[in-house]
N, C-alpha and C positions, 0 to 999 in steps of 0.2 A: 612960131606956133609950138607950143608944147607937143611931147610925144614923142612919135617916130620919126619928127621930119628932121630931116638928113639935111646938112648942108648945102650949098653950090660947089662948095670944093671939093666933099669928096663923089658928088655925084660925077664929076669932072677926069678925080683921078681914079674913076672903079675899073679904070682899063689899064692903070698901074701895075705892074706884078709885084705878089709880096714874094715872101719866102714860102715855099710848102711845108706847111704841117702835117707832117705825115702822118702825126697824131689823130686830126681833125679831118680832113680831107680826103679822099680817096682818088684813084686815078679819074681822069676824065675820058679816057676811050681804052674798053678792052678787045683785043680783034679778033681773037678767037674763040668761039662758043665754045663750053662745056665746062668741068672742073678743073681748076687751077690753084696752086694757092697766092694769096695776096695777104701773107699774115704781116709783112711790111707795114702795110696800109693801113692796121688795125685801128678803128676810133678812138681815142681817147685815151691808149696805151692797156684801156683796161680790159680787154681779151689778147690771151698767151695759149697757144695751142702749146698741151702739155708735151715739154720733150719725149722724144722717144712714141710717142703715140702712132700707132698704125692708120696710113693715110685710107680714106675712103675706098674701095677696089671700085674696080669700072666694070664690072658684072654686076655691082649689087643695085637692086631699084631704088631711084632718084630720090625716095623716101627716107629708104634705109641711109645713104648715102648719107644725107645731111643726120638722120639723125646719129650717126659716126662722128663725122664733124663734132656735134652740140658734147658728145660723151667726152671728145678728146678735149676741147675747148676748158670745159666745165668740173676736171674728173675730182680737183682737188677743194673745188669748191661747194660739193653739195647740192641739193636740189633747192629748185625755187621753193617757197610757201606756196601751198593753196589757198586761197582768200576763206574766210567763214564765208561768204554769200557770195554769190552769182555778181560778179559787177558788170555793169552796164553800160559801154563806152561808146559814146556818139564821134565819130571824127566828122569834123566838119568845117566847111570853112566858103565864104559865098562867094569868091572867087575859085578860079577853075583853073589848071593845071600848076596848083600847089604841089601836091603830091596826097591828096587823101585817099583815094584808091589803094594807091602803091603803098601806101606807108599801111591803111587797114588789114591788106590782103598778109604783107609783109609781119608786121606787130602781131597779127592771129599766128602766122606757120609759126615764129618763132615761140612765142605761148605757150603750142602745142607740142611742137620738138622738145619744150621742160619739164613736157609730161603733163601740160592743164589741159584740159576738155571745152573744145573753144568754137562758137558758132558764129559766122559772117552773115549778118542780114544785108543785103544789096539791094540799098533804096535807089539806088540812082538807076533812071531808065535805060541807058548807054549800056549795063549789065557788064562794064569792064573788072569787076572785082568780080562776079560771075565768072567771067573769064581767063582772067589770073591764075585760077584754081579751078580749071579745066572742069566749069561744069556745066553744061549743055543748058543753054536758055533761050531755044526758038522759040515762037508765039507758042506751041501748044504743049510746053513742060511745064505745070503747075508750078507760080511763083508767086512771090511775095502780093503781089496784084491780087490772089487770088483772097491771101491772108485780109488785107483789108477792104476788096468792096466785094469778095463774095463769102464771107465769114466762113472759110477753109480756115482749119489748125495750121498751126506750126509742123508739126507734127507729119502733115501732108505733102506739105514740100518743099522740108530739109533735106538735103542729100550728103551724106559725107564725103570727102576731100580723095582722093584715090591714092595720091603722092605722101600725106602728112594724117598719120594715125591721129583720132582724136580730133580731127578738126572739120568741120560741117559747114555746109554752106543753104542761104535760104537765098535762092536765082532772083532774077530782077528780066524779066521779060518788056518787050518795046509796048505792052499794054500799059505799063506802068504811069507812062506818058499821061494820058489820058485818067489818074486817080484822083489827081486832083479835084479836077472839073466835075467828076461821081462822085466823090464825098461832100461836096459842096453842102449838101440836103441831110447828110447823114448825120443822127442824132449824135454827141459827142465823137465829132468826125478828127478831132485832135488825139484822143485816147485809144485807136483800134489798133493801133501798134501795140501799144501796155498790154490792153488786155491780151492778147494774142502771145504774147510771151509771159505775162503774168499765167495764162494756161497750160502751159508747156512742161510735161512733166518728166524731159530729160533730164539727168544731171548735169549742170554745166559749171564753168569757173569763170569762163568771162563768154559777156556777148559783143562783139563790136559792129557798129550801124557805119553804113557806107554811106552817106548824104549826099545828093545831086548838089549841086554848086550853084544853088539857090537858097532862101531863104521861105520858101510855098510853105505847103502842109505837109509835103512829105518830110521836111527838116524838121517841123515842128512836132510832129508825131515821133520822131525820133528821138527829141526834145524832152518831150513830156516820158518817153518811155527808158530816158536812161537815168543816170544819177552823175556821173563826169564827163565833161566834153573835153575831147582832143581835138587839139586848131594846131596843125601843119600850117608852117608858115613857110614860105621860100624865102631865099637869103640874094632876095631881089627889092629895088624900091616900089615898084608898083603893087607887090604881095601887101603890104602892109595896108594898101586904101581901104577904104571900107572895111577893116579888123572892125570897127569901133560900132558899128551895123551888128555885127553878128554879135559884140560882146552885151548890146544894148539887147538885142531879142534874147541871149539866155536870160537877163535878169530880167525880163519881160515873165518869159514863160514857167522860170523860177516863181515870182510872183503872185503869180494868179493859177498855174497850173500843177506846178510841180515843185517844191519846194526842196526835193532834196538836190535838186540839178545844181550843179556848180564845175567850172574851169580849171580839171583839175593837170592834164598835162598839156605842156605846148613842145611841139619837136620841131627842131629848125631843121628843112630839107632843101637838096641840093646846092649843099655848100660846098665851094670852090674857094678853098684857102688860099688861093694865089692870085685875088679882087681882092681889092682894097673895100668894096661894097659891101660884100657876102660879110666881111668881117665886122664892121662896122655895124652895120643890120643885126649882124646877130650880137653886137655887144648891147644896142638900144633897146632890143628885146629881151636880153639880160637885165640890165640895169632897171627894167618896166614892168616885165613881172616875178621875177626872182625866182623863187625856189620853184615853180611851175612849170620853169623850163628845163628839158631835162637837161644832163653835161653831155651827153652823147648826140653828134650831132649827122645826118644824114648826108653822106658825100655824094656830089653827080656822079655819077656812073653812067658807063652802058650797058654792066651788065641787068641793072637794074631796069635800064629801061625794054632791051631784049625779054625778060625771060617772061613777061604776058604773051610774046607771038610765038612762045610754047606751050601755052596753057598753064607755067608754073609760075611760085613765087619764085624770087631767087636765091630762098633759102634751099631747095632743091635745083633750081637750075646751074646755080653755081657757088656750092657754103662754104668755098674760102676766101670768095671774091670778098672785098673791102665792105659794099652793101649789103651783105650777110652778115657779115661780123656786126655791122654797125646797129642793122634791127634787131639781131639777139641782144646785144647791149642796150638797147632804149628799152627790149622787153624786160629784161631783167633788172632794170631800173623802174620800172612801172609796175611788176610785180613785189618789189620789196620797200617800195615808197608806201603801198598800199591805198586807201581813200584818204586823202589828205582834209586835214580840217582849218584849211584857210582857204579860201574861195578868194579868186583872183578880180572880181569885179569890183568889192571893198578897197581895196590894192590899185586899182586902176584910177578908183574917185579922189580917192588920198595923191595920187602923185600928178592928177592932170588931163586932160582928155588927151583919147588918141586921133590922129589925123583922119580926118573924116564924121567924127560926133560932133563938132559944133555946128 
């Protein structure tokens, strides 16, 4: 079958060890909480913490912290670009513990650590990107829910970030659950995301939309209200089933709803350089959709996985661990790539379908 599928032999040898890229890879277990540095481990060689730079102090708040870090990382390099418009970033992907939470929460603090003005919409009802970014979303703190089936602003229940200047979050409450099933009747029940942020008269540089790990109306409402979608893929064989689902519903909703939607980044997460699998996956997802994937590539970690059961991302919980390095590096790739004008679904029909479209 054309596509992603993988061999019998190397599914056979994914328990092979390669060599570590220390380039690529980041550690697989860190044991102790807090700041450390891991500038060893850096992604892709391409973050250098500038010599001689003053480390973080351990009185300053977790904020400041990391944004020390970004200044020493960054100092010879310049600031990001701010976009001409607000871009509009759906991450999504209809299987479930890829990493789109992590990767949304994560790509936002970093963003905002470059100095952009950056808002988290949390579609997904679980409210774990809520959580990420420690910010209170029991049934009765006005959330997103309220935005689409009780025509509340944006406006009403945005709240800013406490740890990462600049960066805002719209909560995702357990009513959410149940928007579906209430919008069912509602007139243009696909568009009340748009217009809700189409109303929004903060300044922003990016929005990024956290998607439940489905495919409902709240994906599509996202759908219609962004302009590029991010599909986190893991650097696993069964990550890859059903891509071919989701890549078929953007050009679905592209089609008929939203015309400027288009695929514009893919980030390979949780790669472990030392599988013959991880490696291999992410070479097919290379070679499939090319320049859409970024070079920098998401290492396992634990610090990554820790810093939600602190309320942070882990660009505050820990920004010299390997998984800090790695999402300032995807964001700084994703802010100087810009809106890309080739759309990965054309690219997809040209080289063949992906496992699971036929």
């Amino acid at each position: 079958m054309a596509g992603f599928e993988l061999t019998k032999a190397a599914r056979v040898e994914e328990s092979e060890p390669l060599r570590s890229d220390a380039n690529i890879a980041g550690p697989t277990a860190d044991p102790v909480p807090g700041p450390r540095s891991e500038s060893a481990d850096a992604p892709g060689g391409a973050v250098d913490i500038a010599p001689g730079a003053p480390p973080p102090t351990g009185n300053a708040p977790v904020g400041r912290a990391a944004q020390l870090a970004v200044e020493a990382m960054y100092r010879s390099r310049g600031s990001l670009p701010r976009p001409d418009e607000t871009r509009i970033m759906v991450v999504a992907n209809q299987k479930g513990g890829v990493g789109k939470t992590t990767t949304t929460v994560n790509l936002a603090a970093s963003l905002a650590l470059h100095g952009a003005r950056v808002l988290v919409i949390d579609l997904d009802p679980q409210g774990n990107a809520s959580t990420a970014l420690g910010i209170d979303h029991h049934a009765k703190v006005p959330s997103i829910y309220d935005v689409l089936v009780e025509n509340s602003t944006l406006s009403d229940v945005v709240q800013p970030v406490q740890d990462v200047e600049g960066l805002f979050c719209a909560p995702a409450t357990i009513d959410l659950a149940g928007a579906e099933i209430e919008l069912v009747s509602v007139v243009a029940r696909e568009s009340r995301l748009q217009r809700a942020i189409n109303a929004y008269e903060q300044p922003l540089d990016y929005i990024l939309i956290d998607c439940p790990p489905s495919l409902g109306l709240l994906t599509v409402n996202a759908l219609v209200a962004g302009a590029e979608v991010v599909i986190p893929i893991q650097c696993e064989y069964y990550a890859l089933e059903g891509l071919g689902q989701l890549l078929r519903n953007v050009e679905l909703v592209r089609g008929h709803l939203n015309p400027r939607l288009h695929v514009s980044t893919i980030l390979l997460t949780m790669y472990d350089g030392r599988t013959r699998l991880a490696s291999q996956v992410a070479e097919e997802v290379r070679s499939h959709f090319g320049t859409e994937v970024l070079r920098t590539n998401i290492p396992r970690s634990v610090r990554i996985s820790e810093a939600p059961s602190y309320g942070q991302t882990v660009l505050t919980y820990d920004p010299g661990s390997s998984g800090s390095l790695s999402y300032l590096e995807a964001a700084r790739e994703i802010a100087l790539r810009g809106v890309t004008s080739q759309h990965v679904l054309p690219q997809q029909e040209q080289r063949g379908p992906v496992e699971g479209t036929q």
